[in-house]
N, C-alpha and C positions, 0 to 999 in steps of 0.2 A: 411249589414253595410251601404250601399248608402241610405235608406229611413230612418235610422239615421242620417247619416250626411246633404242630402240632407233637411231632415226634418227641421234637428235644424237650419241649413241656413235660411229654408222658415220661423219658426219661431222667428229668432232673426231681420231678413228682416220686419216683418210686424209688429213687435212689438215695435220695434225699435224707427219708426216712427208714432207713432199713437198718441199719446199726443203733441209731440215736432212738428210735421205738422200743427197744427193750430196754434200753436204763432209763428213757421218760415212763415208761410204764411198769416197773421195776418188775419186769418178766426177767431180768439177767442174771439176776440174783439164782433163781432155778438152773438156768441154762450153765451159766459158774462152778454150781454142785453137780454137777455131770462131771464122769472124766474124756473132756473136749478141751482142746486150746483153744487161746483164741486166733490165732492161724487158721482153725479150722473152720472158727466161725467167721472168721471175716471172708474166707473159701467160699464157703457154701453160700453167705448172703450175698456175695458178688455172682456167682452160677446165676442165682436166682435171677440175678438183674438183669447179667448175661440173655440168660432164656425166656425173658419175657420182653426183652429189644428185640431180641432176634424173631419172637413169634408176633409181635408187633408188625415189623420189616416184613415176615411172611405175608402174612394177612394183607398188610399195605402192596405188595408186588400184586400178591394174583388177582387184588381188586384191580388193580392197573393193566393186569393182563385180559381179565372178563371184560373192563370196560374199555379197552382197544377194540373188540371182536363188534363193537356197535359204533365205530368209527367209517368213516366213509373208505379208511383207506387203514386196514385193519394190520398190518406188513410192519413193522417195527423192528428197527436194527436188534438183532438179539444182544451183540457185543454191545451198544448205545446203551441197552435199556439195563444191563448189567452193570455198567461202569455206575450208571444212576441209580442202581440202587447200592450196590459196595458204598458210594460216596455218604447218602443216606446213614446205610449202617455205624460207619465209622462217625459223622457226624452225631449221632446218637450215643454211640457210645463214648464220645469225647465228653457230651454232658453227662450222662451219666457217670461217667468217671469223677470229672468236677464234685458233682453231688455227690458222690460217694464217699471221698474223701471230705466234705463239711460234715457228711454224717459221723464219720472218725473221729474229726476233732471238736465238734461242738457238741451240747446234750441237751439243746431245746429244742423239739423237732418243727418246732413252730418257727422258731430264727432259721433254722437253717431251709425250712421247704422256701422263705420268704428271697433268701440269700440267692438258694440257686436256681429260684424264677428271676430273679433280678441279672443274674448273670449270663442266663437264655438270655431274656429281650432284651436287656441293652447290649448283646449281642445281634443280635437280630437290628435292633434300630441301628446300631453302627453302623453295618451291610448296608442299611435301608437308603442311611445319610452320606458314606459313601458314593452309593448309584447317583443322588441327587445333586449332591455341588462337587466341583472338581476341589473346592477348596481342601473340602474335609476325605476326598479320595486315599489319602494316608489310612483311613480308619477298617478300610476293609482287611488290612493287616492282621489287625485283632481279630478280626469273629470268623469263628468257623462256617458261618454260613455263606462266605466269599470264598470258600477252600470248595464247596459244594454245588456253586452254582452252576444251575440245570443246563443254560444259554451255552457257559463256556465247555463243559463237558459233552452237549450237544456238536459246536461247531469245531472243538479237535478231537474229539472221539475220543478224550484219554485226562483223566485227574493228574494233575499236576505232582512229578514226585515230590517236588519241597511242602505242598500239601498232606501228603499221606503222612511224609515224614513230621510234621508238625502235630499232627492231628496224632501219629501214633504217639510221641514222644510226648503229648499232655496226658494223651489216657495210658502208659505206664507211671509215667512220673507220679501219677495222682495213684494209682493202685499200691504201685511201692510205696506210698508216703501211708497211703490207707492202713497196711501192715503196719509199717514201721510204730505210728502213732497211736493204733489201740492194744499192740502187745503193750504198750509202753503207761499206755492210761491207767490212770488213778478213776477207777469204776465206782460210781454211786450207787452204794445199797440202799 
């Protein structure tokens, strides 16, 4: 549960600010007078995000793998421990998508790091308050960290397709809206 939440934090933290950093710090204005689109930039700043979740998720797996080998019973479903990390990944990138797309449309990097730490943990607490009353068990619907959970991915061996499908149809939708919304911006010099 920590290298979820932990994760989606470090995710929604560096996505957050990756487009909205250069017009709050009016580094765009240079980047502008190059001949680049901005298709291009919003390309290369999404890789960037891409490749630092995914070396994230690295580093997170083969700690989990070292620190198996000092467990009493060191044997660990390979397909199990795969499913839970794919789940991980995609969970990660579903926030980072989120945040990527506030970085798009807003240009305070400060509102928006605040925005999509707010949209992690009351994600997260919804999960949480779900587990806890049957009342509010509706709410795991919303948070992807009920799409992800270790328990349920442990005792059937397999992430749920209407899960994957969810989780992938937020992090396109939020990448095509990303495009869509900074070719389109009215850019502060």
């Amino acid at each position: 549960m920590m290298t979820t939440l932990l994760g989606s934090i470090y995710a929604a933290i560096l996505a957050s600010n990756i487009l909205a950093k250069e017009e709050n710090e009016k580094t765009i204005e240079f980047l502008l007078s190059k001949p680049v689109s901005r298709s291009r930039i919003v390309t290369e700043k999404l890789l960037a995000v891409l490749v630092n979740i995914l070396i994230f998720n690295g580093v997170s797996a083969a700690a989990s793998i070292i620190g198996f080998q000092f467990a009493k019973d060191p044997d660990v479903p390979a397909d199990t421990f795969s499913l839970l990390i794919v789940a991980t990944i995609l969970l990660h990138l579903t926030f980072g998508a989120i945040a990527f797309l506030l970085s798009a449309l807003m240009r305070k990097t400060r509102n928006i790091l605040s925005i999509s730490l707010g949209v992690v943990l009351a994600a997260y607490f919804m999960n949480v308050m779900a587990g806890i009353s049957e009342d509010l068990e509706f709410l795991k619907y919303f948070s992807p960290f009920k799409y992800v959970d270790a328990a349920a991915i442990i005792n059937d061996n397999e992430i749920k397709p209407l899960y994957i499908f969810i989780m992938a149809a937020v992090i396109l939708v939020s990448i095509f809206t990303s495009y869509m919304v900074y070719r389109k911006k009215d850019i502060a010099v």
